[in-house]
C-alpha positions in Angstrom: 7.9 -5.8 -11.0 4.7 -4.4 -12.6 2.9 -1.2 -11.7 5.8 0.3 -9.7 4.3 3.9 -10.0 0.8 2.6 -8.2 2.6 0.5 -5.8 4.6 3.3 -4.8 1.0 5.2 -4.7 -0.4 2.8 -2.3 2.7 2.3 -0.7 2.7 6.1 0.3 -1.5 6.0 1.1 -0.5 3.2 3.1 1.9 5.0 5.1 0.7 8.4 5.6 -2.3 6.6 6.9 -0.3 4.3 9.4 -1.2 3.3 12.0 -5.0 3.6 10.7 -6.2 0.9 8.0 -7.8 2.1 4.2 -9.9 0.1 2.1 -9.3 -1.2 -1.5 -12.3 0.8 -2.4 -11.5 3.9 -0.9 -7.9 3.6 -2.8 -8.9 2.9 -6.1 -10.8 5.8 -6.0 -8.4 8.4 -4.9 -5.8 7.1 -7.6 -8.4 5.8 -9.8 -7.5 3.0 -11.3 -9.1 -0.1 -9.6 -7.6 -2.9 -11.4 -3.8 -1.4 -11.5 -4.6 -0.9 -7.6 -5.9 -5.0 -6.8 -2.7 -5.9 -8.3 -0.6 -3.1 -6.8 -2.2 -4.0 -3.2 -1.2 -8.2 -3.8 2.3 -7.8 -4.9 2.6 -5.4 -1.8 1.3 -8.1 0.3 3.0 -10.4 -1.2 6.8 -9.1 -0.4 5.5 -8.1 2.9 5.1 -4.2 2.7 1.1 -4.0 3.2 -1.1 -6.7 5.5 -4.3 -7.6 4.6 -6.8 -8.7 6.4 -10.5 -8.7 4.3 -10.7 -5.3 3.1 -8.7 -3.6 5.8 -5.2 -2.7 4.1 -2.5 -1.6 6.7 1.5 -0.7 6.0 3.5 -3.7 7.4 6.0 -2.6 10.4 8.7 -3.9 8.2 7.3 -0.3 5.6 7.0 2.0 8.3 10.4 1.1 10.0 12.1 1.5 6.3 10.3 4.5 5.7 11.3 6.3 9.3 15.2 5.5 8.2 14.6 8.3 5.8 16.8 7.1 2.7 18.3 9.6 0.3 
């Protein structure tokens, strides 16, 4: 798994944003790094822990429900 610190990034964007959507754009520039954040955003997708749909980036319910259990 590449990139874990910016997935966790817009993994945590993604969630303290939920249930409204962010863009790519906006993203990349409040972490600043654009390309690191494109791949960050597909492998997210990708295991099912952000939806896509065009720009619009959303947390999945399977993220939100694993981030209310609260885990040590």
């Amino acid at each position: 798994m590449h990139d874990q610190p910016t997935q966790r990034a817009v993994l945590g964007l993604a969630l303290e944003a939920h249930p409204k959507a962010f863009t790519t754009r906006r993203i990349a520039r409040q972490l600043g790094a654009g390309d690191a954040v494109e791949r960050a955003i597909a492998q997210l997708v990708e295991v099912g822990l952000l939806e896509r749909d065009g720009d619009a980036i959303n947390a999945s319910a399977a993220a939100v429900h694993f981030d209310a259990l609260e885990l040590p």
